[in-house]
Structure formats: C-alpha cells, structure tokens
C-alpha positions in Angstrom: 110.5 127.5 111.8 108.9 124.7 113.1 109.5 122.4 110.5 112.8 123.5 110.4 113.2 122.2 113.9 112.0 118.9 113.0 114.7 118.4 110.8 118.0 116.6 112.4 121.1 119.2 112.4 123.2 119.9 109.0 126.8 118.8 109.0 129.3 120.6 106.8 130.4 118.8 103.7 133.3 116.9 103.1 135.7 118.2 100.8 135.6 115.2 98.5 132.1 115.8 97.9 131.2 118.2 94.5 128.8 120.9 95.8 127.2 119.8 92.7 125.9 116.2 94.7 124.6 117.8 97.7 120.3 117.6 98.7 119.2 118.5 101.8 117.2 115.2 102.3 115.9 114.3 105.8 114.5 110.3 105.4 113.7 110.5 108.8 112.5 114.0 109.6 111.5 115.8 106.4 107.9 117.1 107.1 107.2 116.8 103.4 108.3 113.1 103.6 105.9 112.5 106.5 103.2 114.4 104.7 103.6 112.3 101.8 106.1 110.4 101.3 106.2 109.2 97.5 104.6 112.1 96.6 108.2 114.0 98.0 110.2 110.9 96.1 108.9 112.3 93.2 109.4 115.9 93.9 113.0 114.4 94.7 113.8 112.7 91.6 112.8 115.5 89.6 115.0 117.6 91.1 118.1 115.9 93.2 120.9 114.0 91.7 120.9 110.2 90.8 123.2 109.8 93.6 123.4 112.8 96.3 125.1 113.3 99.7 122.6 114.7 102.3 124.3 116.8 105.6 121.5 115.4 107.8 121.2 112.6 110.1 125.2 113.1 110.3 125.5 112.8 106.8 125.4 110.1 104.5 125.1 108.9 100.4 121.4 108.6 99.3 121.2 106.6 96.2 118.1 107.2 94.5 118.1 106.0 90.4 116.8 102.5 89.4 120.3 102.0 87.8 122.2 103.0 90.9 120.3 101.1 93.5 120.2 98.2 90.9 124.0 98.1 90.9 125.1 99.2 94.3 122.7 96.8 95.8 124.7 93.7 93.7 128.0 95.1 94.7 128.8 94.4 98.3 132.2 94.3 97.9 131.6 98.1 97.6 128.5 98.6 99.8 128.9 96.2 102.8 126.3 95.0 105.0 128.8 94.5 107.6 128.6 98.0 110.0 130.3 96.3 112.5 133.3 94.0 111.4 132.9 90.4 112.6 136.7 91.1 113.7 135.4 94.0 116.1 132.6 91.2 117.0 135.1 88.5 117.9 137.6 91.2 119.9 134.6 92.4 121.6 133.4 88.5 122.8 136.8 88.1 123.6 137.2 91.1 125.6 133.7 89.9 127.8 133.9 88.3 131.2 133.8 84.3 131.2 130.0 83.4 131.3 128.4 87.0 129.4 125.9 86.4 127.4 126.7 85.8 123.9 126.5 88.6 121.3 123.6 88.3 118.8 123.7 89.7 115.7 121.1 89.3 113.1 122.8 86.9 109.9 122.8 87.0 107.3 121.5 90.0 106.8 124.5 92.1 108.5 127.4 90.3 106.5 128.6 89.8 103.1 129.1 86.8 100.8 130.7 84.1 101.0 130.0 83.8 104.9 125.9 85.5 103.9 125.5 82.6 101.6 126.4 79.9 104.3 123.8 81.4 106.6 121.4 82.5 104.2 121.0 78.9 103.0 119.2 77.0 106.4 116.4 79.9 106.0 115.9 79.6 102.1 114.2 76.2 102.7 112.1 77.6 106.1 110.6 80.6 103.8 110.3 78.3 100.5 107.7 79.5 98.2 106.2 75.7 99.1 106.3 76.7 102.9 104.6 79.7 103.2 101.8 78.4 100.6 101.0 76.1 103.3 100.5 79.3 106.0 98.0 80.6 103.5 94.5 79.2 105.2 96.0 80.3 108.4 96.5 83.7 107.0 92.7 84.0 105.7 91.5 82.7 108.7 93.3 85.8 110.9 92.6 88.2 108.0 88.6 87.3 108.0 88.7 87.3 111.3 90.2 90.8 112.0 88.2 92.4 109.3 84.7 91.1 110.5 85.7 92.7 113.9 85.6 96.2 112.4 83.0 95.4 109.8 80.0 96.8 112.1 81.6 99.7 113.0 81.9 101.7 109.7 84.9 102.5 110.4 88.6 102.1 112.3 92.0 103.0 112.3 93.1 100.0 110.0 97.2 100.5 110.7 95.8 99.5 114.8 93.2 96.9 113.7 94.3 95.3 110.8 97.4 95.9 109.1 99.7 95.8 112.1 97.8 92.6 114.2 97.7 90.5 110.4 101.5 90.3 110.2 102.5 90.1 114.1 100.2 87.6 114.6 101.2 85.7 111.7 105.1 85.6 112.6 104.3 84.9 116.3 102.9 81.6 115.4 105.5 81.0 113.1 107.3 81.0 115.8 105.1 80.0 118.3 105.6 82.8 121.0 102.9 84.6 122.8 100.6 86.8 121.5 100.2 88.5 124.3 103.3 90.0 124.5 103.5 91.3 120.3 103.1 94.9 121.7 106.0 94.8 123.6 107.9 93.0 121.2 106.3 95.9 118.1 108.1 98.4 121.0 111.7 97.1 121.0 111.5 96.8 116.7 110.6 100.2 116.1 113.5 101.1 118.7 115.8 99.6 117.0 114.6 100.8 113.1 114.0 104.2 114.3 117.8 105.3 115.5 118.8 107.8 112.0 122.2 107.2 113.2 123.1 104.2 115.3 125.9 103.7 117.6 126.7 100.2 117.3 126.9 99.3 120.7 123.3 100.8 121.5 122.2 98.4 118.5 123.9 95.8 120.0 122.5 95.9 123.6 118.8 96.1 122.1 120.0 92.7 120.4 121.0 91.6 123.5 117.5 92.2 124.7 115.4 91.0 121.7 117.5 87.5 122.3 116.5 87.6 125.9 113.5 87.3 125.4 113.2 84.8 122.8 115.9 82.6 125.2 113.4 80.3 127.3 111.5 79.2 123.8 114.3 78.6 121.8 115.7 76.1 125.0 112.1 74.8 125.1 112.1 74.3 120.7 115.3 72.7 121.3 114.0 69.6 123.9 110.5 69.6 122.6 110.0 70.3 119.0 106.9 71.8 117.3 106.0 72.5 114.2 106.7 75.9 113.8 110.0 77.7 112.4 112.7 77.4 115.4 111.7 73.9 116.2 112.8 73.6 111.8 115.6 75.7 112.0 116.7 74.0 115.2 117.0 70.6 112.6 119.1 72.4 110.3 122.8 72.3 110.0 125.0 75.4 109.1 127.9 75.0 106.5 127.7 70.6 107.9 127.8 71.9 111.4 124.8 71.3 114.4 123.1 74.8 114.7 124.2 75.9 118.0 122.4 78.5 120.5 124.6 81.4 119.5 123.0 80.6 115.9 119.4 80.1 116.9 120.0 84.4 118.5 121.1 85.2 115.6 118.7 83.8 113.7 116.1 85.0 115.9 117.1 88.3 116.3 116.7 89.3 112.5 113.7 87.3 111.6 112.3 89.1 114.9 113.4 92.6 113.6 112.4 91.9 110.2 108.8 89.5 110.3 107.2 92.1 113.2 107.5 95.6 111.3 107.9 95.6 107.5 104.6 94.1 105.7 102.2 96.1 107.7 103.7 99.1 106.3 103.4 97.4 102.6 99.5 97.0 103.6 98.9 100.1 104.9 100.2 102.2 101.1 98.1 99.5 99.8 95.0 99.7 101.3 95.5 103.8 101.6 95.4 103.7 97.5 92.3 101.4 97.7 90.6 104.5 99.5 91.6 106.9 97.3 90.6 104.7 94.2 86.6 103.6 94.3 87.0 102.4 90.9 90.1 100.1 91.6 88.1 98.6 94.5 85.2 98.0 92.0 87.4 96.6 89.6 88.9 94.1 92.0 86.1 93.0 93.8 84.0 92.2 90.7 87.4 90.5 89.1 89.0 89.3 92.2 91.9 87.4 90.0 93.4 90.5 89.0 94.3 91.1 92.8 97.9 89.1 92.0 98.8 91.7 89.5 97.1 95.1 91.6 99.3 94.0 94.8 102.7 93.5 92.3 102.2 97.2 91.1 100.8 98.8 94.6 104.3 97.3 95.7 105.9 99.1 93.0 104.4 102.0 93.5 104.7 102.6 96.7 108.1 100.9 97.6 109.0 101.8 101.3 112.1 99.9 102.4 115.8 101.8 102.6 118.4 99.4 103.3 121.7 101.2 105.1 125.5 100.1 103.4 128.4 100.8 104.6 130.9 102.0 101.7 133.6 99.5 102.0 136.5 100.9 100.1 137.4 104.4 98.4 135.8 105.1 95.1 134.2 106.6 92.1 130.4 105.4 92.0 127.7 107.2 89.1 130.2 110.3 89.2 130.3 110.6 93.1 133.4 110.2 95.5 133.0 108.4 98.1 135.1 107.3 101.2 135.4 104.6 103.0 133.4 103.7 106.1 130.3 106.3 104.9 126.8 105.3 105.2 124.9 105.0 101.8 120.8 104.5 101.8 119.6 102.3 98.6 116.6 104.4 97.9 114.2 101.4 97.1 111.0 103.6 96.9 113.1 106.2 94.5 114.1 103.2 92.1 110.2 102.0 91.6 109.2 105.5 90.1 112.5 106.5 88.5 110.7 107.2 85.1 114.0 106.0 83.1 112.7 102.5 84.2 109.1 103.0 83.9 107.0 105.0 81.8 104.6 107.5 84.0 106.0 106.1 87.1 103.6 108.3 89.4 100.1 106.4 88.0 99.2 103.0 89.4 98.4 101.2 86.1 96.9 97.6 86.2 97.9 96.6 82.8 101.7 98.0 82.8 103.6 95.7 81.3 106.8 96.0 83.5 106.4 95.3 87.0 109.7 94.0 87.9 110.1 96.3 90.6 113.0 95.9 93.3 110.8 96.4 96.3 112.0 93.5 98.5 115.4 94.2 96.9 118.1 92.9 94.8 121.2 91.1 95.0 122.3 88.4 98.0 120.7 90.8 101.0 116.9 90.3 98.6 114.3 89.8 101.2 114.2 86.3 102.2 110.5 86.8 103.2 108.9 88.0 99.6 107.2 84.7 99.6 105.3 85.3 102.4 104.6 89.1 102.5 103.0 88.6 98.8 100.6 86.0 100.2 99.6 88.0 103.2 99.3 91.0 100.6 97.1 89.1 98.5 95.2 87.2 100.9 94.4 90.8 103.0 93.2 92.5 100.0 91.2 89.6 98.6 89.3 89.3 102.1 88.7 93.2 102.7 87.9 93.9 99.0 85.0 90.5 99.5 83.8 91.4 103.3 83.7 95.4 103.1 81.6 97.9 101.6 83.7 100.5 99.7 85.5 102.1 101.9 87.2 105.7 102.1 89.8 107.7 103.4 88.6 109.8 107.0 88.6 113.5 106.0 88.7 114.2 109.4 91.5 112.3 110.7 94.7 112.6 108.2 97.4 110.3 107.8 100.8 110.0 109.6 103.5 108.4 108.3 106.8 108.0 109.8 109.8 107.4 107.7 113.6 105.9 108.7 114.3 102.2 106.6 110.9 101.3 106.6 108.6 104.2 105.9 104.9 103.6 106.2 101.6 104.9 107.9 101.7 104.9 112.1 97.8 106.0 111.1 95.3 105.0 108.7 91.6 105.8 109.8 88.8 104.7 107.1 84.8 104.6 106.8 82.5 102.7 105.2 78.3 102.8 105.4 77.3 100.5 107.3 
C-alpha cells in the first residue's frame, strides 16, 4: 500500500483513447523507476505499447519506441515546444502594470521553428565544438581537483562530491557568477524540473526569479565585458537586431535551467556502471583511448532525459489518437534500448558497432550543449579511472534515484582501499 501511495492519482481515460494504449506508468513516482530505472525501461518495453497513454501525473502520451521518439521529436508541427503560446505571452506583458518586470522565458528551447532557429543561432557559435574544446584544461583542472579531495578517504558519496560540483562549477564560470551561491541556484533548478504537472504561471514566476538573480551580472557583462559567455552573447545580434535585456533573461534563464542539472545525472549512470564493472574499469584504465567510445555507449545505455511536447493539432500518430493541447513525453532512455534499433540493447558492449544513440536528442530542440557534456564525460572518467583505485558500489548505502525529465541518482556512495 505504500508504494501505491507514492504513486500520483489515476485519472479516467479519455474516450478517444483505445483501452488497448493504456500503461499505468508513473515517470515521476513509480517505485520500480526509482529503484532502477532502466532496468523498469526495459521491463516497460517488453510489455507496454510503442506509444501508450498513462492516467498519472494528470494524464499524458508516453512515447517510448526508437521509431516514434525519432519521428515525433522532428515533427514539431505536431509535438510543439511551445506550452505557453507566445500570443498568451504577449497578452499577458500587455495585461502587466507599466514598469513590471519583463517575462523570461527560456528560447529557444520553448518555441518552434522558424522563430527557434532565429534564437538558436547566437548560441550555436557560444557552444561550438571549437569553444568548449578550449574549456577542456579548465575542466581537468576542477575534475583532478575534486577527485584528489576524496582520494584519501576510501570513499564518498560521489553525486555530492563529484558529479554534481564538476558541472555547476563548470557553467558558473562560464558565466562567471558566484560559486558560492551554486546551492541555491541547484535549489531553484530542481524546483522547476520536478513539478510532474506544471501550471504555467507557477513556471513562469520561478523564471521570474531565476532572472532575478542573474539581473545585476548581466547589467555588469553589459558595461564591462569578460570573457566568459554573457559578456559573448551580449556581442551577438538576434535575427540583425542588438541583443536586448529581455533577450540576455531569456537566454539566461534556459542555459541556467539546462547547464546546472542535466550532465551530473549523465555522470552519475556512468560512473554507477564503472562500479558494477571491475573489468570495464581495467580495461579503460590500462587503454585510456577507448574512453571516447565507453562514454558514447554508457550514454546510450543509460539515456535519462524526457523532453515534454505539447500535441499541437488532432491526429493519428503510430496507431494512437491524440487531441490537441495533450502532453506527450519523448521517452529518450526507452529509444536507446528499444531492441528494434539495437541488438541486446540491455548489455553495455564496447565494440557495438551502432552507437548513434539519441540521448541529447533529435531534431531542432537537440541539445545545444552535447559538445560540452561529452568533454566533461570524457575528461571525468579519464581522471577518476587514472587517480582512483578500483572502486565499488557501497553495499551498505543503496542508490536513490529520482526520476521527472531528467532522471538520475540524488545518491551514489562508493569505496575504494585506500
């Protein structure tokens, strides 16, 4: 009964759905899921639909098959990005009090093409492959750092010391704001990612606060440029126009949401699988080349993202009817072991020749910081696999995972002999 009461409450289903398409799924709450998650993604694609409709977290599409996520994800003239109109945005500025603070929303990522591609195209150049090469000393520098700090101990809870601190630390400077303050800023991101069904003005107000924070250094990047990412993107120009404040928030606001939460759950699956595999940390330490491919296929196999869409018209999609306005989750982590793309999906195999997985995506929303999580990927393992002893799981201390659109480890305690 307990678990039961985890779970968010059931909704009845719509009559336009077949009975046929329905799994009770729970991607935030499903103690299986926070058990172990892929593990349950496999249990799931065994047994659910391609693409199901799940009565929890007020009810929504889950689209699960490489196939379907592959196409749905290109299609955003069916699966929008855009929860709240920029129409609803515009009458709701309108509607404010001469002198309110503007509303931030965080573009590109919550709009669609052609306006996404206008947006998108100042940040292409900030998170060039070229440009985040040139973070990488900077990167093993934090990453030695952090990992010779637990070194003596023989052990730690490496989610705390290591995989959330890399990251964090790595975007602040980016962006040049104070480290002292990245555990309030972690608090406000995983407020905002952990809402299973957002209002929209909630979301925005937590916008609101994220660009209040970041107001006096973007003023201060503005009249005395550094070299870090706002002083660049203050330089830029959107569709031939001077970026403007309002632009800078918005900006802000989704590099913020996105550069202070999603790689350290990427490290954490990764480093978890290291524990399990002696072997694997053997072969990688004495071959330390091979780390490139090990961190492509530890992304495929344990994919954690689950970007929302909005269903933006009436329609037939992979034999299910959907409505307009519903919420639809690409299953990203589902995609990367659906076994009609890639043969025994469930082993982590070094030589497999496809790895074109779709873990940062696919489409005009794909992650716009790939570059730079696969160098911080790299660069992490390389140092830990060089500086530790082999290291192993706690038997003592389990693993907790939480799950929502970007599912991960909150815990991940491991020893070593010192």
């Amino acid at each position: 009964m307990s678990e039961l009461a985890a779970l968010s409450a059931a909704i009845a289903k719509p009559a336009h759905v077949a009975e046929h398409l329905v799994y009770d799924f729970d991607s935030f709450h499903d103690p299986a899921y926070l058990e172990n998650p892929h593990a349950r993604i496999l249990d799931m694609i065994a047994h659910a639909p391609p693409v199901f409709w799940t009565p929890r977290n007020g009810g929504h599409w889950m689209i699960i098959s490489h196939e379907a996520v592959f196409k749905a994800s290109r299609d955003f003239d069916s699966f929008s990005s855009e929860f709240v109109p920029q129409a609803q945005i515009k009458a709701m500025e309108a509607a404010m009090p001469p002198g309110s603070p503007h509303i931030p929303q965080p573009l590109p990522i919550n709009i669609d093409p052609p306006a996404h591609t206008k947006f998108r195209a100042p940040l292409q150049g900030a998170f060039s492959p070229k440009a985040m090469m040139a973070l990488k000393d900077d990167i093993r520098a934090l990453a030695a750092e952090l990992i010779e700090r637990i070194k003596p101990r023989g052990g730690c809870d490496f989610m705390t010391e290591v995989a959330g601190p890399l990251p964090v630390q790595v975007f602040l400077k980016m962006f040049g704001l104070p480290l002292e303050r990245q555990a309030q800023y972690r608090a406000l991101v995983k407020q905002h990612l952990s809402n299973p069904e957002p209002d929209p003005r909630e979301s925005l107000k937590r916008l609101m606060n994220v660009a209040a924070i970041m107001h006096d250094t973007l003023i201060d990047r503005r009249d005395n440029p550094r070299d870090d990412i706002i002083s660049l993107l203050w330089k830029t120009e959107i569709d031939g126009k001077p970026t403007t404040l309002g632009d800078m928030e918005n900006y802000c606001v989704l590099l913020f949401i996105a550069g202070l939460d999603t790689v350290m759950n990427g490290i954490g699956h990764g480093v978890r699988h290291l524990a399990n595999t002696p072997a694997l940390q053997a072969t990688l330490s004495a071959n330390p080349k091979l780390i490139a491919e090990a961190s492509e296929e530890l992304l495929r196999r344990y994919t954690f993202t689950v970007p929302p869409r909005i269903v933006a018209r009436d329609m037939a999609f992979e034999g299910a009817e959907m409505r307009k306005g519903e919420r639809a989750f690409l299953f990203l982590p589902a995609a990367d072991l659906d076994p009609r793309e890639f043969a025994d999906p469930e082993i982590f195999d070094l030589s497999r020749e496809n790895r074109a997985h779709i873990a940062f995506g696919t489409g005009p929303h794909r992650c716009l910081g790939s570059h730079l999580a696969r160098i911080e990927l790299q660069v992490l393992y390389e140092e830990l696999l060089a500086r530790l002893p082999e290291f192993r799981l706690d038997p003592a201390r389990p693993i907790r995972y939480h799950g929502g659109h970007v599912m991960g480890p909150d815990t991940l305690h491991l020893l070593w002999n010192v």
